[in-house]
N, C-alpha and C positions, 0 to 999 in steps of 0.2 A: 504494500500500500504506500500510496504515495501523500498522503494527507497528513495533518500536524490534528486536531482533534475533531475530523472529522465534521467542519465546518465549522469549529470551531466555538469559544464557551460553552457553558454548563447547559443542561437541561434544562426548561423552562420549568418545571414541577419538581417538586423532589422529592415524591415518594418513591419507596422501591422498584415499582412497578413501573411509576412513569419513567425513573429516570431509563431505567433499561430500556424500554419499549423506545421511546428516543432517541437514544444511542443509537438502536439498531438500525435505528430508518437515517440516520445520518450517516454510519458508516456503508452502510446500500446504497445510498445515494452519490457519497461521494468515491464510491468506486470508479467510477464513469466520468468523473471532472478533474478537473486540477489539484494538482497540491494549491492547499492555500500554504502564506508566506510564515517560516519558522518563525515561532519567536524565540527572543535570546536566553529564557530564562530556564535554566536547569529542568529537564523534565519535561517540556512542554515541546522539544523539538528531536527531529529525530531526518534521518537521511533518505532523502528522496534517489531513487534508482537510479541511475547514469549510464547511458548508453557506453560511455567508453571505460567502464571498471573493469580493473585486471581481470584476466583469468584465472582460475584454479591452478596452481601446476600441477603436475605430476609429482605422487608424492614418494617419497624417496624412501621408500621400506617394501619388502615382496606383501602379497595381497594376502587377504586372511584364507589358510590352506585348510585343507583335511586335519593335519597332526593339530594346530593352533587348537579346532573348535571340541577335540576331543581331549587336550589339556582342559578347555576351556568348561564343557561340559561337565565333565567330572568334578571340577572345582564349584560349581553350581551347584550337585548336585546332591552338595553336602550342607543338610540343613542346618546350617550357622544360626538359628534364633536366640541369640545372648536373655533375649528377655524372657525365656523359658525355660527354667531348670531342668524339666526333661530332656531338653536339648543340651545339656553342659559336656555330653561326651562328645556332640557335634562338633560345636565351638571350639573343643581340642584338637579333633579332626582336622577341622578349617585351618587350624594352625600348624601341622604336621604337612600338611600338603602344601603350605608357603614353605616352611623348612627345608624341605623334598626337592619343592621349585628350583630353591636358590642354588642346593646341593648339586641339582642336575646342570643347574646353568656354569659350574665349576666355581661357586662361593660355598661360602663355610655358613651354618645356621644353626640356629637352636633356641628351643625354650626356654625361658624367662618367667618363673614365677612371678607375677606383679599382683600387687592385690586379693582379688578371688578367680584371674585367669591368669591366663599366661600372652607373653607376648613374644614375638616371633623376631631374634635380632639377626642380624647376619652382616655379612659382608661381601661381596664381591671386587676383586681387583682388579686397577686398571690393567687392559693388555696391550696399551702403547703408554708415551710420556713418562714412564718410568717412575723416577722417588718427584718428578713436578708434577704428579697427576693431584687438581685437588679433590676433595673427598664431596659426595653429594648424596645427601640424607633422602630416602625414600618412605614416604609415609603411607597409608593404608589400611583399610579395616576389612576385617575378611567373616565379621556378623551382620545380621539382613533382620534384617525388622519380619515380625508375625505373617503369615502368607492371608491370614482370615480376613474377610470372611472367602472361603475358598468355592464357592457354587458363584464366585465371579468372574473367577478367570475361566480363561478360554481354553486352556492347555496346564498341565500340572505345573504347580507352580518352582518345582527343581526339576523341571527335564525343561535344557535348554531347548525352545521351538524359535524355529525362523519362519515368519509371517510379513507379505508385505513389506519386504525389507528392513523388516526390525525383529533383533532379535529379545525373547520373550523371556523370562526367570525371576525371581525372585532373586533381587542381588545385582542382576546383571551391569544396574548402574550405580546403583548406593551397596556397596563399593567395589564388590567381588569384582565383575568386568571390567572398570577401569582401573584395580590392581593392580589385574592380569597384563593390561594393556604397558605397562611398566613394568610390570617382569618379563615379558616377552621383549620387549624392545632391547633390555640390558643384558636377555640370553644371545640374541642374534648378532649384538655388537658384539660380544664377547667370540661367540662361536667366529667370526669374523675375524679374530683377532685385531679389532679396531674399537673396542671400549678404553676411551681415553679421560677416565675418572674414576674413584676408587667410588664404588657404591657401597655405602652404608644402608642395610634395611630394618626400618623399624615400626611393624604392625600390631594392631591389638586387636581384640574379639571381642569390647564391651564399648565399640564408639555409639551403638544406637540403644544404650541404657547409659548414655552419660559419663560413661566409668573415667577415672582420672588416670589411670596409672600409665598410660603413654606419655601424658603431661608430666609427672613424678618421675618418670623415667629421663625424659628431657633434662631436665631440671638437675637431676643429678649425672646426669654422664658428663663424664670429665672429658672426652674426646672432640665432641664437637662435630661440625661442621662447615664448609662451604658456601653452600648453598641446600636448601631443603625442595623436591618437589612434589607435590601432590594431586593428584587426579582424581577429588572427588567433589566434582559439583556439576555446576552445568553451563549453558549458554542461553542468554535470555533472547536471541535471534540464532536461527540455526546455521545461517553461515559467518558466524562472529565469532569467535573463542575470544574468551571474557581472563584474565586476572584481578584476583580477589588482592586488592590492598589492605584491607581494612576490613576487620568483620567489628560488630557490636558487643559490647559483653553482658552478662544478665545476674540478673538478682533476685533470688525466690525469696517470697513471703507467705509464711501463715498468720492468718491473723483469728484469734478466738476471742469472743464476746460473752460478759456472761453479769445476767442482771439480776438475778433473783434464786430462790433454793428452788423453785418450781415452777412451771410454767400456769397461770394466772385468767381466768375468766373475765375476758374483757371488756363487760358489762358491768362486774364490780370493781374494776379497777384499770381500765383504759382512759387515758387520760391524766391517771395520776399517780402511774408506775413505769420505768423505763422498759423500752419493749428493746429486746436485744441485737433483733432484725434493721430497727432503725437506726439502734446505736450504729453497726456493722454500716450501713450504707452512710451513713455523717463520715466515721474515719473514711471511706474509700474516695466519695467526694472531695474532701482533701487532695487526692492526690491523684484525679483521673483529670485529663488531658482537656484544655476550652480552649475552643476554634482551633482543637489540632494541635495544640502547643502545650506541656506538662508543666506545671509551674515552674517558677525562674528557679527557685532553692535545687529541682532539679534537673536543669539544662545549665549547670557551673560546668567548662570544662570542655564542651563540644570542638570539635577541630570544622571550621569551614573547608568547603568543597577546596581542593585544589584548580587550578587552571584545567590540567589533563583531565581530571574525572569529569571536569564540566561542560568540556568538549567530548569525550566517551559518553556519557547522557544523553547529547545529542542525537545519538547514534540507535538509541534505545527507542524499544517502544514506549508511545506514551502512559501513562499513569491511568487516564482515561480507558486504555484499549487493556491494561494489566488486570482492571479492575472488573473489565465489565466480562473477560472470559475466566476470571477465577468466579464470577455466580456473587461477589462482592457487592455491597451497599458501601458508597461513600460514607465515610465519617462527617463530613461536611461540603458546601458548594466548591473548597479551594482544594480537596485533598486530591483528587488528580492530578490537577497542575503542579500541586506539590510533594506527587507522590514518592521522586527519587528523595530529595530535601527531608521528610517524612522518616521513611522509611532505611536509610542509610548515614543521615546527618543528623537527626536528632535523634534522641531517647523516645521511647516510647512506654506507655507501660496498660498490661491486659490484667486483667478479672478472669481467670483461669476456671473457679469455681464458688459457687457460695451455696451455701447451707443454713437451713432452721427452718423449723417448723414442721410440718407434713400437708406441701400445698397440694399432694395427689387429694385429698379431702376437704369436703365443703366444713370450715370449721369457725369459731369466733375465738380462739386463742389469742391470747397475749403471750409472745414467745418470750424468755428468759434466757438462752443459748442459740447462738449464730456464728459461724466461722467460713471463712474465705482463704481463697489462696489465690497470690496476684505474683506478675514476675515484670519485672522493667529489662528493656532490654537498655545498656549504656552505651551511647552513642562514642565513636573513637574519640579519644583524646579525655575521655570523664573516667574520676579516679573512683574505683569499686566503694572505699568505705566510706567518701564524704557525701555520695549521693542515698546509700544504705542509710547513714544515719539521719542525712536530711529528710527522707521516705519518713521513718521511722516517729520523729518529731512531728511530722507533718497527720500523720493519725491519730495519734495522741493527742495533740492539742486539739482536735478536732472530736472527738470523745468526751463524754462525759466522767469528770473525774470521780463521779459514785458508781461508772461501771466498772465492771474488773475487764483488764483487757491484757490478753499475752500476745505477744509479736514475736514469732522465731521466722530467725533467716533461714534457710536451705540453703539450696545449691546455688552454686555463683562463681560467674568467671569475668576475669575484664577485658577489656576490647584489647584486639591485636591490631597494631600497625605499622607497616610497611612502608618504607621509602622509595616513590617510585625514580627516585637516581641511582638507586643500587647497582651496580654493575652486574648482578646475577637477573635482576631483571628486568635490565636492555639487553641483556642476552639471549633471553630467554624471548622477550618479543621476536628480535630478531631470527631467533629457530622456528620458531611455530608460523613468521613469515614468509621465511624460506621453505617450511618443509608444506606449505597446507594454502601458500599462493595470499594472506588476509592477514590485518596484524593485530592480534588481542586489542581488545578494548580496556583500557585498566578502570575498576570499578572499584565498588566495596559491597561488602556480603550484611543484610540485614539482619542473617543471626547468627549464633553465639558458635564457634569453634574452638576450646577450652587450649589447642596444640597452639594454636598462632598464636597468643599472647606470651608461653611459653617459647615458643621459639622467637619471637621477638625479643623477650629478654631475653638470652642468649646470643643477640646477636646474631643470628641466622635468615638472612634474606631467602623468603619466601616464595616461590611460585606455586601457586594456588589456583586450579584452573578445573576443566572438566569437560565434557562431552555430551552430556545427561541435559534434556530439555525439558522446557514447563509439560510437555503431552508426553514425556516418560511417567507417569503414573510413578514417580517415586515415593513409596510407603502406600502405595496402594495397589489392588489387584491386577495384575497382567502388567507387570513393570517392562519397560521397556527400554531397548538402546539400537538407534539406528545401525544395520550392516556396516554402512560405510563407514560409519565414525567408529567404528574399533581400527579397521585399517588406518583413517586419519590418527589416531590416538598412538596407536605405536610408528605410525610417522611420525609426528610430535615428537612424541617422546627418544626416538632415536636422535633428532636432529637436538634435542636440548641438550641429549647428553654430550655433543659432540661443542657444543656451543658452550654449554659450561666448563671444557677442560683449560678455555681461556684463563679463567680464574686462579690457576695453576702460578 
């Protein structure tokens, strides 16, 4: 499409229904007209077609063969579901056949007790550049989120099928197949005798139940790294490949209300007893978002856009077109326009869940107990505990000081970021330009990656990228990753490794 919002401002109604129905007839309409004229401002423009944009080249890796899809299958086929204890021998499995991988590709590997699994370390060495090869961390999860509800998919959800040019699995894109797509590239170099960087591999089997100990591991390894690359995410245009600068960091919350020894008939006593449901929604008001924006106490700390991300925006679809094929209701008239600004640049914070009462029943209670759980994501450049405690003050004061109220943190991580003058990646543009014909967009990731702030302290320039699109169904039934882009992936990924031995 060649349109900026599809004739441009908001809908004229703004209910759910209208605004959609709207949209629709705008975006139909303006299939058949002109681009109207970009505007400047972050999010709101994006790249019209050009008759003279480069070609594709040819990419510079053999095509995905026989032997590839039946490593590839295999490794599939092994149900990695971390968030299922019956699965915990799987997850071991998963990790035994990275081990295997590396061993076969002529690296050394092994199990790593960390936490409650194991993690899969190894090495592979360079076979050119000699003692100047420098070293380059390889990351990856080799667990797949629940296959259910399974009377959705089309094909079992661990036997790899190829349908329409995509192939089908649970895994195949979050993260198993684009793992694969990094160890395959670093077996063929090597089988080559033309790996010109020492590869370091370090995977874990609890990235999609949060687990930390890849990060802990980070943290404490005294070796280091180069540069680090990772291939699991996606592309928000399917001929674009995206690097993640910057992802968000997050902050859980529970919060419990509680106003009375029992809960209260509120006909003798509504009115002139605290009811615990409205306590609970006074503290959350405090601290949920007006016209889009979270209070100032917590937006301390944001990093504005750089120059490069705000010409990569450009490039993007709009906010408007993000929202209206995720099945989304605007938050307000300006949140498309300001959907990258939103969603990448500031803080944001959700209402995850709330509780009291028992509303499946027609009743006249006065509730006495109510508890929520909320999570802020922290925009780059905001520091984890001064926005926690700013959160935390901001409920409180907001509460009645004769309710009893407990607030416990959870899980939380803080934003990682990356400098896009790193020399690992201009390098790395420059491989994925060279080997795939288009040159990353550099971006930032709206949610929370607990390894990138860890390898940012550390000092370890980052390439963060993926393959995986919005209509891959990641975490959801009949998951999907196009044929082509396993070929382009270990194209990629060949040409980076060759591009990184620069750093030498």
């Amino acid at each position: 499409m060649e349109s900026n919002t599809c004739a441009g401002g908001s809908p004229p109604h703004w209910s759910r229904r209208s605004w959609r129905q709207s949209w629709s007839r705008r975006c139909s309409a303006s299939r058949s007209s002109e681009a109207v004229p970009r505007s400047s401002r972050p999010g709101a423009a994006r790249r019209s077609s050009r008759p003279g944009s480069r070609r594709r080249r040819q990419l510079n890796s053999p095509p995905v063969d026989a032997s590839w899809l039946e490593e590839l299958r295999e490794f599939i086929a092994i149900p990695s579901v971390s968030a299922d204890p019956a699965h915990a021998d799987d997850v071991r499995r998963a990790a035994e056949w990275v081990r295997d991988f590396v061993k076969r590709a002529g690296g050394e590997a092994e199990l790593v007790p960390q936490g409650d699994g194991d993690l899969v370390i190894g090495d592979l060495p360079a076979s050119t550049n000699g003692g100047a090869a420098p070293t380059v961390l390889i990351y990856g999860h080799f667990d797949v989120q629940p296959p259910a509800p399974l009377e959705l998919w089309e094909s079992p959800p661990f036997e790899l099928a190829e349908r329409d040019g995509w192939y089908y699995a649970r895994g195949i894109a979050d993260d198993k197949g684009q793992l694969f797509t990094l160890l395959k590239a670093a077996q063929l170099l090597q089988q080559q005798g033309a790996l010109p960087v020492n590869l370091r591999i370090a995977c874990d089997g609890e990235e999609e139940i949060g687990g930390h100990s890849i990060v802990d591991f980070i943290r404490e390894d005294d070796r280091g790294a180069d540069a680090c690359v990772i291939f699991d995410g996606g592309m928000t245009r399917a001929d674009r490949p995206e690097f993640g600068l910057a992802t968000r960091g997050l902050i859980g919350f529970q919060i419990k209300v509680r106003t009375g020894e029992r809960d209260l008939h509120s006909g003798y006593y509504g009115g002139a007893a605290l009811n615990a449901i409205h306590v609970l929604v006074q503290g959350l008001s405090a601290v949920i978002a007006r016209d889009g924006l979270l209070p100032d106490q917590l937006r301390v700390g944001r990093q504005p856009f750089t120059q490069v991300e705000v010409d990569s925006i450009k490039r993007l679809p709009t906010g408007w077109e993000i929202l209206y094929e995720a099945g989304a209701t605007p938050l307000d008239p300006k949140a498309p326009e300001e959907f990258y600004d939103r969603t990448w640049a500031e803080p944001s914070l959700d209402v995850n869940g709330i509780r009291g009462g028992k509303p499946e029943f027609v009743n006249t209670t006065l509730i006495v107990e109510a508890e929520a759980r909320l999570t802020i994501r922290l925009a780059p450049g905001q520091d984890l505990e001064t926005i926690a405690d700013a959160a935390e003050k901001l409920i409180r004061r907001a509460i009645p000081e004769q309710a009893e109220v407990e607030i416990v943190r959870e899980n939380s991580a803080p934003p990682g970021v990356f400098s896009p003058d790193s020399p690992a990646i201009k390098l790395g543009l420059e491989a994925f330009t060279k080997a795939l014909g288009v040159r990353p967009l550099l971006v930032r990731v709206g949610g929370t990656l607990p390894i990138y702030p860890a390898l940012a302290e550390r000092g370890i320039p980052t390439i963060g990228t993926g393959f995986a699109l919005r209509e891959s169904n990641v975490h959801s039934p009949n998951e999907r990753l196009r044929v082509q882009d396993v070929d382009r992936a270990v194209a990629a990924a060949s040409e980076l490794y060759r591009s990184l031995a620069a750093l030498g």
